[in-house]
LOVOKOL-851466 format. One record per residue: chain; residue in three letters; x, y, z of N, C-alpha, C, CB in turn; residue number from 1. Coordinates in nm, 3 decimals, always signed. Glycine has a CB too. Layout:
// residues N
{c=A&r=ala&n.x=X&n.y=Y&n.z=Z&ca.x=X&ca.y=Y&ca.z=Z&c.x=X&c.y=Y&c.z=Z&cb.x=X&cb.y=Y&cb.z=Z&k=NUM}
...
// end
This chain:
// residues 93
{c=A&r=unk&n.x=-11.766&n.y=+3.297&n.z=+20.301&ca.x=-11.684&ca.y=+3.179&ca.z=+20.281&c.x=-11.689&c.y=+3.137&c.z=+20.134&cb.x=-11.729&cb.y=+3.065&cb.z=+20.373&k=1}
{c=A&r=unk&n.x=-11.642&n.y=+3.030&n.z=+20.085&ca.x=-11.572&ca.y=+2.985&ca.z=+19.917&c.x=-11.685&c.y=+2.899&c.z=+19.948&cb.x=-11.379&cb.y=+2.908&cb.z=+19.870&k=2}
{c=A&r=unk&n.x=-11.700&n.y=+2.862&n.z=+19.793&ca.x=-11.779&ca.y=+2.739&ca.z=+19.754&c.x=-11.669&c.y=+2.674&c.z=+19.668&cb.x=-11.931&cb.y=+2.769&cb.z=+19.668&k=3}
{c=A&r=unk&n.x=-11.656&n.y=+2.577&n.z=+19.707&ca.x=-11.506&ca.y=+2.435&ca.z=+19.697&c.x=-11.546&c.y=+2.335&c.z=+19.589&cb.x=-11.481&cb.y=+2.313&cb.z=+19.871&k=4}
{c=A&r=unk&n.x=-11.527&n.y=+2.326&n.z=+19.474&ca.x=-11.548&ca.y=+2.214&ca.z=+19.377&c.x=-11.451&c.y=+2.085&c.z=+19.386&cb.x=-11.534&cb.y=+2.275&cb.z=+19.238&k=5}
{c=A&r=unk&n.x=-11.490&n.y=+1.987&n.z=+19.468&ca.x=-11.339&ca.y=+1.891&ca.z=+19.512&c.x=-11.429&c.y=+1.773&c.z=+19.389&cb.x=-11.303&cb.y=+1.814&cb.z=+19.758&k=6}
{c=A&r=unk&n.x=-11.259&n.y=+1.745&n.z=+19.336&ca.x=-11.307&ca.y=+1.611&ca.z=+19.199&c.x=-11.165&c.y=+1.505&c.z=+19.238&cb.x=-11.296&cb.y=+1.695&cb.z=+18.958&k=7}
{c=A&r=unk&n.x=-11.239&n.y=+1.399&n.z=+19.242&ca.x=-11.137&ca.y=+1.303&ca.z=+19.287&c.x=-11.201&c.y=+1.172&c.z=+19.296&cb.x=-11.075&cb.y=+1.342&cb.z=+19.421&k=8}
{c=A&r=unk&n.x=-11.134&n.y=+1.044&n.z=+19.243&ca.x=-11.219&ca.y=+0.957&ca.z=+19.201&c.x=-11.219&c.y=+0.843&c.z=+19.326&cb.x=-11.176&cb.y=+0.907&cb.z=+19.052&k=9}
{c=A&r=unk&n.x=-11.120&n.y=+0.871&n.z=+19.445&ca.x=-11.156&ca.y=+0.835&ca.z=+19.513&c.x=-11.257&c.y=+0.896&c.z=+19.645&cb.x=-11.069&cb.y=+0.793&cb.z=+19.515&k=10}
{c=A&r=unk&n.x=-11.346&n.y=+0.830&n.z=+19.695&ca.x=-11.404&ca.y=+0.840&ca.z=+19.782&c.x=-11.386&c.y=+0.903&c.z=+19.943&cb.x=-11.425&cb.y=+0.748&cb.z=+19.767&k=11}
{c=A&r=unk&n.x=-11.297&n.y=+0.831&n.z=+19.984&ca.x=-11.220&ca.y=+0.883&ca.z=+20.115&c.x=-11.180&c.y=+1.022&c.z=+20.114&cb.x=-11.092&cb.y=+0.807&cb.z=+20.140&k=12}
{c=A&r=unk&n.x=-11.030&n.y=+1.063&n.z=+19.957&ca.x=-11.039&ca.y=+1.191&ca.z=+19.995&c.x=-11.117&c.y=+1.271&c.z=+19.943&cb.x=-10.945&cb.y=+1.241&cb.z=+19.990&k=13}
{c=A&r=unk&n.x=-11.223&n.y=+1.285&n.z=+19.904&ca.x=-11.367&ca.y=+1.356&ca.z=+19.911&c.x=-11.389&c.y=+1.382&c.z=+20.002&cb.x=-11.474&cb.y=+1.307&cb.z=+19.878&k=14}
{c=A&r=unk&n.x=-11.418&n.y=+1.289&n.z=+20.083&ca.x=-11.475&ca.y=+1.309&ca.z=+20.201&c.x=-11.374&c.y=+1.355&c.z=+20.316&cb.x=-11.545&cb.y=+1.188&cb.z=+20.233&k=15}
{c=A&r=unk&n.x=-11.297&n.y=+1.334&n.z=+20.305&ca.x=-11.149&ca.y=+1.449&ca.z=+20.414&c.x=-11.120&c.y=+1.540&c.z=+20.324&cb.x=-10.963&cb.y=+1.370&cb.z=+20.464&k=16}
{c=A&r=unk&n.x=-11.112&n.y=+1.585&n.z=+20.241&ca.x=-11.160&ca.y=+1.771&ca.z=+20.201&c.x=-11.269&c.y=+1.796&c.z=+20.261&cb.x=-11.199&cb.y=+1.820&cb.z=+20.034&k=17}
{c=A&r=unk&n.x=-11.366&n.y=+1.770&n.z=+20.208&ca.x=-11.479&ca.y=+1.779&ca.z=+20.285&c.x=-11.504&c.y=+1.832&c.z=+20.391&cb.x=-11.511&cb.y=+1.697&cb.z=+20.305&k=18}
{c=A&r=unk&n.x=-11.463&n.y=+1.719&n.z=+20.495&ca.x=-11.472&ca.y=+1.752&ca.z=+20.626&c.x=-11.375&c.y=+1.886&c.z=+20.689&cb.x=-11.440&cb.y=+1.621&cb.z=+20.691&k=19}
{c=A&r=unk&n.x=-11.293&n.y=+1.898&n.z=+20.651&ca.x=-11.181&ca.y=+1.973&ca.z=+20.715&c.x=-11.261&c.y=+2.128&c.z=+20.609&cb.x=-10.970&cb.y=+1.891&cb.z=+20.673&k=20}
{c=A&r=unk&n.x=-11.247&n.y=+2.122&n.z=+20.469&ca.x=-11.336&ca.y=+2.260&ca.z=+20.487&c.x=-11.438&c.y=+2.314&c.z=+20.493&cb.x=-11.331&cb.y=+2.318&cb.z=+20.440&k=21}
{c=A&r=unk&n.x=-11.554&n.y=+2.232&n.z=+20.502&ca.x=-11.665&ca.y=+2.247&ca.z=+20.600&c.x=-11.638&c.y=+2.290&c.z=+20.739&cb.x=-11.729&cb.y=+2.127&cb.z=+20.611&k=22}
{c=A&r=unk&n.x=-11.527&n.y=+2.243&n.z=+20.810&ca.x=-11.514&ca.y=+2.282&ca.z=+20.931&c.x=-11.478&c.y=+2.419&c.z=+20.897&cb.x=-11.423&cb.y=+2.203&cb.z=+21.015&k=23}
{c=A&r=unk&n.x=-11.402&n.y=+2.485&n.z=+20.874&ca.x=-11.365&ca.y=+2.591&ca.z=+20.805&c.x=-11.481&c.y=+2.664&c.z=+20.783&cb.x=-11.297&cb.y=+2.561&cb.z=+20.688&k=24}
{c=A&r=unk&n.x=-11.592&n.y=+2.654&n.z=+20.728&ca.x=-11.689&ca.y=+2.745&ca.z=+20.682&c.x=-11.752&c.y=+2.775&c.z=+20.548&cb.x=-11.648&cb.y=+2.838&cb.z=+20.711&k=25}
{c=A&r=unk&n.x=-11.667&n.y=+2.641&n.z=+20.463&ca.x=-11.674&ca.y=+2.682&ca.z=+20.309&c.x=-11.807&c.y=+2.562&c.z=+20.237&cb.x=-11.482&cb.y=+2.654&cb.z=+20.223&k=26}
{c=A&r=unk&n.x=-11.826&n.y=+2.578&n.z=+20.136&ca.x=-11.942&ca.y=+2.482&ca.z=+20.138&c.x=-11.844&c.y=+2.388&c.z=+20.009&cb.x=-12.135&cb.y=+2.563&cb.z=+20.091&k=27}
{c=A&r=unk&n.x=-11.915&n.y=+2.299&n.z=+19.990&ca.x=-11.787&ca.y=+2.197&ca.z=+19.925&c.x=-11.886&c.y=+2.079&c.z=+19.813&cb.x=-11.683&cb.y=+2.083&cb.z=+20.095&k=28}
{c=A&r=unk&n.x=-11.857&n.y=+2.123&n.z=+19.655&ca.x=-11.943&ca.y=+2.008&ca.z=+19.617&c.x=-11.831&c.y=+1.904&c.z=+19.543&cb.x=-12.080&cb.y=+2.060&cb.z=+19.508&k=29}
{c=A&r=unk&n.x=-11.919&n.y=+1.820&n.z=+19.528&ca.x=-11.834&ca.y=+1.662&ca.z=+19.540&c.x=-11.829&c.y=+1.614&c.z=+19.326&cb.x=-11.989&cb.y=+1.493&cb.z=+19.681&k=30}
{c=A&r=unk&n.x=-11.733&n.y=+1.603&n.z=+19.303&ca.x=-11.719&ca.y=+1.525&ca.z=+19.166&c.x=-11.662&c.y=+1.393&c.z=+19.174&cb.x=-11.634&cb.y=+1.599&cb.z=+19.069&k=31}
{c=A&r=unk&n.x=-11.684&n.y=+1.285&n.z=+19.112&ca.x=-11.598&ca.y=+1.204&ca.z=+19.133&c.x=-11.537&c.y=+1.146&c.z=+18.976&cb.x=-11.664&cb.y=+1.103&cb.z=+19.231&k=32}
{c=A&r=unk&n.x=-11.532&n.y=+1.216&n.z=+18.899&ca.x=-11.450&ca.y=+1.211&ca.z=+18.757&c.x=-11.477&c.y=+1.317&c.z=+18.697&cb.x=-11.478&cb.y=+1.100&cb.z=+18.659&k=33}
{c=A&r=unk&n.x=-11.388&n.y=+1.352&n.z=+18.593&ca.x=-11.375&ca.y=+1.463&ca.z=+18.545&c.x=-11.458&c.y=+1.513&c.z=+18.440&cb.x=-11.270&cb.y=+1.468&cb.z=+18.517&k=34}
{c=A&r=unk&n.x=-11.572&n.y=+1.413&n.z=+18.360&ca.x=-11.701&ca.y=+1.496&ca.z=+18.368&c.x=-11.798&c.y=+1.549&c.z=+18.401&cb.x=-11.734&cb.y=+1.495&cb.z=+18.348&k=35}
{c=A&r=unk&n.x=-11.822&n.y=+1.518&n.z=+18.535&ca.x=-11.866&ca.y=+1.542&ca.z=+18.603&c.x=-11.828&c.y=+1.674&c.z=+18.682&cb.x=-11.871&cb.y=+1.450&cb.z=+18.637&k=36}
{c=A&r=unk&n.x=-11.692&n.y=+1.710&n.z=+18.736&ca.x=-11.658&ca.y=+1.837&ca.z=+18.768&c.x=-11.706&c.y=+1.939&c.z=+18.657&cb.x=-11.512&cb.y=+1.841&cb.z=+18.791&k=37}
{c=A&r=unk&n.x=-11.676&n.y=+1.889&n.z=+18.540&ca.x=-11.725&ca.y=+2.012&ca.z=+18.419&c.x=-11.834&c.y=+2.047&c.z=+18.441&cb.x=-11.735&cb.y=+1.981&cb.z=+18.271&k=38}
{c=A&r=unk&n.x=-11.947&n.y=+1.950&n.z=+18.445&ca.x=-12.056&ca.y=+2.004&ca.z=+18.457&c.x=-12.157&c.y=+2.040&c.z=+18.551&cb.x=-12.090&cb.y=+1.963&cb.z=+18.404&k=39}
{c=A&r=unk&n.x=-12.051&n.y=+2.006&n.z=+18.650&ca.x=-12.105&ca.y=+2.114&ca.z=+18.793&c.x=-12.040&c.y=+2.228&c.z=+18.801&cb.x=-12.081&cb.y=+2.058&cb.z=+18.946&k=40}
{c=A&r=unk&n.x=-11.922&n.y=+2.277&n.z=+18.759&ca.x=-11.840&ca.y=+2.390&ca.z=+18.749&c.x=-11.969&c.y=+2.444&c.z=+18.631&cb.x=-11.649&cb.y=+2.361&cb.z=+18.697&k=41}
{c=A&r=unk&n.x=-12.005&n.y=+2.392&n.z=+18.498&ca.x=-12.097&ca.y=+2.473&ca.z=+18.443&c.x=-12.227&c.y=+2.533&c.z=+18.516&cb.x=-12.131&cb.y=+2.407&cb.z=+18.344&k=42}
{c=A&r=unk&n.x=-12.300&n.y=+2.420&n.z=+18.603&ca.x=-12.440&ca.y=+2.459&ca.z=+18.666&c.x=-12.405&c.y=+2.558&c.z=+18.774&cb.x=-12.526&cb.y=+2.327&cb.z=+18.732&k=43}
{c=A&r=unk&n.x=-12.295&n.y=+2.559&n.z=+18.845&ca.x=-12.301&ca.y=+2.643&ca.z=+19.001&c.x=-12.132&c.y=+2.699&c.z=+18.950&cb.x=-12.320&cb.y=+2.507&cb.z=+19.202&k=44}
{c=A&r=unk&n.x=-12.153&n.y=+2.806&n.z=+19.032&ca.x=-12.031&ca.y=+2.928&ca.z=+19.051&c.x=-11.959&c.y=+2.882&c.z=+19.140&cb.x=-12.069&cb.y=+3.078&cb.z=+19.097&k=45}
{c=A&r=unk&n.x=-11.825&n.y=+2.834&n.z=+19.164&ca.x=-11.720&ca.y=+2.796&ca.z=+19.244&c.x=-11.625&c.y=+2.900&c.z=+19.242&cb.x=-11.665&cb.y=+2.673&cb.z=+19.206&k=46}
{c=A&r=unk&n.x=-11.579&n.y=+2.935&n.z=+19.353&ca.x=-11.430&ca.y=+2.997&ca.z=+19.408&c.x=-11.265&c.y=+2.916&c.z=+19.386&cb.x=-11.452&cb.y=+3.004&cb.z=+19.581&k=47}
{c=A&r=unk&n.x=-11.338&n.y=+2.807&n.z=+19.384&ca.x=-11.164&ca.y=+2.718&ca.z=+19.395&c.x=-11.216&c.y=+2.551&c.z=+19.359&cb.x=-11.067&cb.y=+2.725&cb.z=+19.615&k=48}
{c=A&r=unk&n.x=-11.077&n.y=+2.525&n.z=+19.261&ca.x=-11.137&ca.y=+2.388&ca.z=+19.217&c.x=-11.058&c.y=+2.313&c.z=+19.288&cb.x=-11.138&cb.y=+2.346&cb.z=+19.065&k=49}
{c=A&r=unk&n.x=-11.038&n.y=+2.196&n.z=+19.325&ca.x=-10.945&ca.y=+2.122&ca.z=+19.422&c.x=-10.973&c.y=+1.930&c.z=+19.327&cb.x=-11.027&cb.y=+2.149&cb.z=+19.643&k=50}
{c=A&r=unk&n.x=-10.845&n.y=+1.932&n.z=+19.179&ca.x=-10.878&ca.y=+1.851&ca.z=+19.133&c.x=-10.765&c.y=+1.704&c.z=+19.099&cb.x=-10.936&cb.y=+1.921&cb.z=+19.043&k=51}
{c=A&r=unk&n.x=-10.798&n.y=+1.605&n.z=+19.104&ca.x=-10.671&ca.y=+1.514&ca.z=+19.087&c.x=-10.691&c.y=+1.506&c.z=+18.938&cb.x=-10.667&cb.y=+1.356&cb.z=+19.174&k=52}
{c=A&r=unk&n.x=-10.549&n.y=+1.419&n.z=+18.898&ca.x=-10.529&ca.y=+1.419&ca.z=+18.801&c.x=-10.556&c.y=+1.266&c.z=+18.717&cb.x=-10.417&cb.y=+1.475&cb.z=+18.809&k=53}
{c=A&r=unk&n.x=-10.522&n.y=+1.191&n.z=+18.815&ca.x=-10.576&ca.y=+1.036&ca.z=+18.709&c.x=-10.716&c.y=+0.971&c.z=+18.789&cb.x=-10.418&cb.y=+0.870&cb.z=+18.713&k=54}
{c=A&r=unk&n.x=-10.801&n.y=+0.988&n.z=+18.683&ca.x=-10.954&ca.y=+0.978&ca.z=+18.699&c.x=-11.010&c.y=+0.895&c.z=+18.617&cb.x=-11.022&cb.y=+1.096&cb.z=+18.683&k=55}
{c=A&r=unk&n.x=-11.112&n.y=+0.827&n.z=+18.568&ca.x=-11.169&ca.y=+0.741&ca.z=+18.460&c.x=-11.294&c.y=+0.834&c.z=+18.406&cb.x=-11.218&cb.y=+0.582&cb.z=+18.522&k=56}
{c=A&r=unk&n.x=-11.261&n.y=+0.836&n.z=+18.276&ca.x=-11.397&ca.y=+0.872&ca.z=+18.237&c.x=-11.351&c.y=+1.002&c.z=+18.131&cb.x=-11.508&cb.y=+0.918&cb.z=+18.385&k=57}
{c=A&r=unk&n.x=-11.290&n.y=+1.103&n.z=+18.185&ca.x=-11.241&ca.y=+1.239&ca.z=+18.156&c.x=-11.114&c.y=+1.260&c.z=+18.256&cb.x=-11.365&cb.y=+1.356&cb.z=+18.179&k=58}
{c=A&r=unk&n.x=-10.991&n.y=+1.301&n.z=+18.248&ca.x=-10.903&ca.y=+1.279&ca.z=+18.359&c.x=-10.893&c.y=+1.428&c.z=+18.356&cb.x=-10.763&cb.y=+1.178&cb.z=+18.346&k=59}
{c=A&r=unk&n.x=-10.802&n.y=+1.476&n.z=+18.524&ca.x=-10.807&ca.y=+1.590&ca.z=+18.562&c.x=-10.777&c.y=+1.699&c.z=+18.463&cb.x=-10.737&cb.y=+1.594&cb.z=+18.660&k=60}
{c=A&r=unk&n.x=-10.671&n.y=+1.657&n.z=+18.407&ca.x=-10.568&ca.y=+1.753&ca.z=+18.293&c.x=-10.681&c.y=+1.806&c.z=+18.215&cb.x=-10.440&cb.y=+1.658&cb.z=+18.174&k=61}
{c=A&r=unk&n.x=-10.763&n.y=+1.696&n.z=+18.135&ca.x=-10.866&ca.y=+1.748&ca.z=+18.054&c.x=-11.011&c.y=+1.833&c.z=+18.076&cb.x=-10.894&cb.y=+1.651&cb.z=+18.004&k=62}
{c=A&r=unk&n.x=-11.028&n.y=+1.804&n.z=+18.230&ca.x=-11.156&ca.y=+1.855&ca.z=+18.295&c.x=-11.063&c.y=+1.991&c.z=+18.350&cb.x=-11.244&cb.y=+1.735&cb.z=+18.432&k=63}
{c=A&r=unk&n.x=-10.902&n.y=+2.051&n.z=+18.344&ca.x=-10.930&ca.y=+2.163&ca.z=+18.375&c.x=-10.876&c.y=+2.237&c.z=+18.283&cb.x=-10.903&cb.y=+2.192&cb.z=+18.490&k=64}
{c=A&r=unk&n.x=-10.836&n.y=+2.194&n.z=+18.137&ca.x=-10.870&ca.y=+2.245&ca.z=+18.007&c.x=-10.981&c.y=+2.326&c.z=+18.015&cb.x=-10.894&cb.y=+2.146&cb.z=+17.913&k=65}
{c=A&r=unk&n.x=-11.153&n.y=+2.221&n.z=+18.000&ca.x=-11.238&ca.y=+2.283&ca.z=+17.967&c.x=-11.278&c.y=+2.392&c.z=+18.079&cb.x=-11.326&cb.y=+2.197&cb.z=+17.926&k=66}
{c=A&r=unk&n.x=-11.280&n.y=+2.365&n.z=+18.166&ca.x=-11.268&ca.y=+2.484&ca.z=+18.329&c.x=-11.196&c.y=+2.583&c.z=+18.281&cb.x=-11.172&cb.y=+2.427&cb.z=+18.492&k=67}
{c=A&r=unk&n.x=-11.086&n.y=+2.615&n.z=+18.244&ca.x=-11.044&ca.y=+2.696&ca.z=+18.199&c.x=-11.070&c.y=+2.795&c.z=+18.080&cb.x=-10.978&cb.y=+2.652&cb.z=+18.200&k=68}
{c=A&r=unk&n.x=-11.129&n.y=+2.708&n.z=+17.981&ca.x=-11.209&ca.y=+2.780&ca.z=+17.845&c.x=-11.313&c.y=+2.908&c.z=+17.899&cb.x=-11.322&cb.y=+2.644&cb.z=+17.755&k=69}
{c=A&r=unk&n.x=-11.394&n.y=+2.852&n.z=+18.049&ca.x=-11.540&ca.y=+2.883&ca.z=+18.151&c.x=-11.490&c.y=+2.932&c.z=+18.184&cb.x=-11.626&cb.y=+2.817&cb.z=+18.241&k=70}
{c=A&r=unk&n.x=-11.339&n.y=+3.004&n.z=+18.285&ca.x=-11.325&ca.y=+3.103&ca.z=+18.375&c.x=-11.181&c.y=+3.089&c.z=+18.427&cb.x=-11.433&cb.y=+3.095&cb.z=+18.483&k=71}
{c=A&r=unk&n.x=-11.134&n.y=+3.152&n.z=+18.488&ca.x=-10.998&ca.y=+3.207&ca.z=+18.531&c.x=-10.979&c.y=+3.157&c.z=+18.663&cb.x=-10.986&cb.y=+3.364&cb.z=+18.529&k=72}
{c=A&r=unk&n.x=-11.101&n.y=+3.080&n.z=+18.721&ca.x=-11.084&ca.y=+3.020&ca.z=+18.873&c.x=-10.974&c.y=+2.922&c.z=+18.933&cb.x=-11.201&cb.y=+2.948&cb.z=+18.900&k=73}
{c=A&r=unk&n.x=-10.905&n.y=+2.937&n.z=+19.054&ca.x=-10.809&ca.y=+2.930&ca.z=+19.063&c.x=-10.792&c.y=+2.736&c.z=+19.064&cb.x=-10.774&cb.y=+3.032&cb.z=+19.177&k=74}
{c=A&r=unk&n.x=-10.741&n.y=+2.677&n.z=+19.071&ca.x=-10.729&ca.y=+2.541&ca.z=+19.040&c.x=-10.624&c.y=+2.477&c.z=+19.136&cb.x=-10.693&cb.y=+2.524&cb.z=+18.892&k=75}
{c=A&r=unk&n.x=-10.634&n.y=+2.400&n.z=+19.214&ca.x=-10.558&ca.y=+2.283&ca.z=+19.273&c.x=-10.572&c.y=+2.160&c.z=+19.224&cb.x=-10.583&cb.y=+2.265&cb.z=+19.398&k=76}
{c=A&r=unk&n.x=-10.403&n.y=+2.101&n.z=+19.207&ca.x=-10.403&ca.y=+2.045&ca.z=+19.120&c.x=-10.352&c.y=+1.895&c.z=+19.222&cb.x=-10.320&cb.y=+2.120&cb.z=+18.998&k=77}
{c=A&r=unk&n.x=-10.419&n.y=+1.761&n.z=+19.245&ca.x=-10.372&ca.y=+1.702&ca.z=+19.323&c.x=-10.313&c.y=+1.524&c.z=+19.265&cb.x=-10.479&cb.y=+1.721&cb.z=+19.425&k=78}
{c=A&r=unk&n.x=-10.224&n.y=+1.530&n.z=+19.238&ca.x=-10.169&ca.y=+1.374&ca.z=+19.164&c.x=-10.056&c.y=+1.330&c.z=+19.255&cb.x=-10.096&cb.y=+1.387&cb.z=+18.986&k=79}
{c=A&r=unk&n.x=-10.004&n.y=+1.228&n.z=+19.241&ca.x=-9.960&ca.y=+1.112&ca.z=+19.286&c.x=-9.834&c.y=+1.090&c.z=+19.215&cb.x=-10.058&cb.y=+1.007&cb.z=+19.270&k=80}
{c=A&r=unk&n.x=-9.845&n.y=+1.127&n.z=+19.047&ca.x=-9.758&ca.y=+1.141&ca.z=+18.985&c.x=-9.635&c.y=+1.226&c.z=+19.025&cb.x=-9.810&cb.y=+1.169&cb.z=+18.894&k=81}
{c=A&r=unk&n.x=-9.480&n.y=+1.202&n.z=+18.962&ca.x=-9.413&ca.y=+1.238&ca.z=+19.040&c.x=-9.289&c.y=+1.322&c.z=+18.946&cb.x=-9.384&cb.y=+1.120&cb.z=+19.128&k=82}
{c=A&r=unk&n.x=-9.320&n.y=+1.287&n.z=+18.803&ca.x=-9.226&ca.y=+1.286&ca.z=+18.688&c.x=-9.239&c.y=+1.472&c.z=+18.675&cb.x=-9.291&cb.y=+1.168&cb.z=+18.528&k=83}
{c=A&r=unk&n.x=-9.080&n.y=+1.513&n.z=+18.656&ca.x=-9.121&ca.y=+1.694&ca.z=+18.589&c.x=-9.219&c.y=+1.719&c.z=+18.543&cb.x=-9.053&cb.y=+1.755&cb.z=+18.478&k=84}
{c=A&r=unk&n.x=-9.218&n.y=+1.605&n.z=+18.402&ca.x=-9.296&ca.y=+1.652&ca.z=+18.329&c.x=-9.453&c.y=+1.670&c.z=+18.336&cb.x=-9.266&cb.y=+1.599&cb.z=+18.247&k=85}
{c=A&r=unk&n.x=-9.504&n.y=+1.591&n.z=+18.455&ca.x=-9.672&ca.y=+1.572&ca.z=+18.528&c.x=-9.620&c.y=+1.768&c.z=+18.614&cb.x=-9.702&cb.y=+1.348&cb.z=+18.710&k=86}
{c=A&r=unk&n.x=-9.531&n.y=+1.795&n.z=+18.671&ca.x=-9.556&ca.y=+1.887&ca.z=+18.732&c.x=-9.565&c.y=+2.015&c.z=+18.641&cb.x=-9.472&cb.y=+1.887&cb.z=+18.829&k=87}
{c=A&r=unk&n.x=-9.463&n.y=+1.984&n.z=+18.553&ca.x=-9.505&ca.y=+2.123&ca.z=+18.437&c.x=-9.589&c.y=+2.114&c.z=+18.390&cb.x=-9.441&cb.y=+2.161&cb.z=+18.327&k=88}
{c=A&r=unk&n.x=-9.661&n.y=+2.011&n.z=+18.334&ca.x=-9.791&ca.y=+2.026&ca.z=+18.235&c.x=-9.929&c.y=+2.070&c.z=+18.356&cb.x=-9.825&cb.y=+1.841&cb.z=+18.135&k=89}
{c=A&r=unk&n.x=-9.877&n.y=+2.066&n.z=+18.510&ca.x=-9.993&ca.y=+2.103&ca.z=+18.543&c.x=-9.997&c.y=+2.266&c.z=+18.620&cb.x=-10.042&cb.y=+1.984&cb.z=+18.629&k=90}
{c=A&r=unk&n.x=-9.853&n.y=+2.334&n.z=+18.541&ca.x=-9.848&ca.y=+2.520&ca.z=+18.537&c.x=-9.962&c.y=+2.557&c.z=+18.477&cb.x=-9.719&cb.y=+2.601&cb.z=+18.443&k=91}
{c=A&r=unk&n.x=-9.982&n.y=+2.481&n.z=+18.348&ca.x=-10.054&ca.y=+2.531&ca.z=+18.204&c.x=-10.187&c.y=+2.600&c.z=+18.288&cb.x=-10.107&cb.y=+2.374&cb.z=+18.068&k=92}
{c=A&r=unk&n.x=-10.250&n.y=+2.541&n.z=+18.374&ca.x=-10.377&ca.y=+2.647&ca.z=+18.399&c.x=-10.364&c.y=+2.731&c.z=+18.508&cb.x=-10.512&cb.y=+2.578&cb.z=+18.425&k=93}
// end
């Protein structure tokens, strides 16, 4: 099974990723801003990042810049935003 890097600054859906792919079989660690994903993506090896985009602290766009510099892993990208231009800028990784 995947090891799941979910970053999202709210709480709830943390925890419903979570649950649903745990049920699944995958193991799932928790960020809740986007420096924080960096530097668990640095300490542990992830399969799939599962990340939103407006966060405090470091926001998604920028936490999967540097993810990207680290490795080629595949990235979900999860915002709210609705404008082209939020959906093209988030091809780039």
């Amino acid at each position: 099974m995947y090891k799941i890097l979910v970053c999202d600054d709210e709480e709830k859906i943390r925890l419903l990723i979570k649950k649903y792919a745990e049920f699944e079989g995958h193991t799932v660690i928790e960020a809740e801003n986007g420096m924080e994903a960096v530097k668990l993506f640095k300490e542990q090896v992830c399969d799939i990042v599962i990340m939103d985009v407006m966060m405090p602290e470091l926001d998604g766009l920028s936490a999967c810049r540097q993810i990207r510099k680290l490795s080629d892993v595949p990235i979900l990208i999860l915002s709210a935003r609705g404008e082209e231009y939020d959906k093209i800028s988030g091809f780039e990784f």
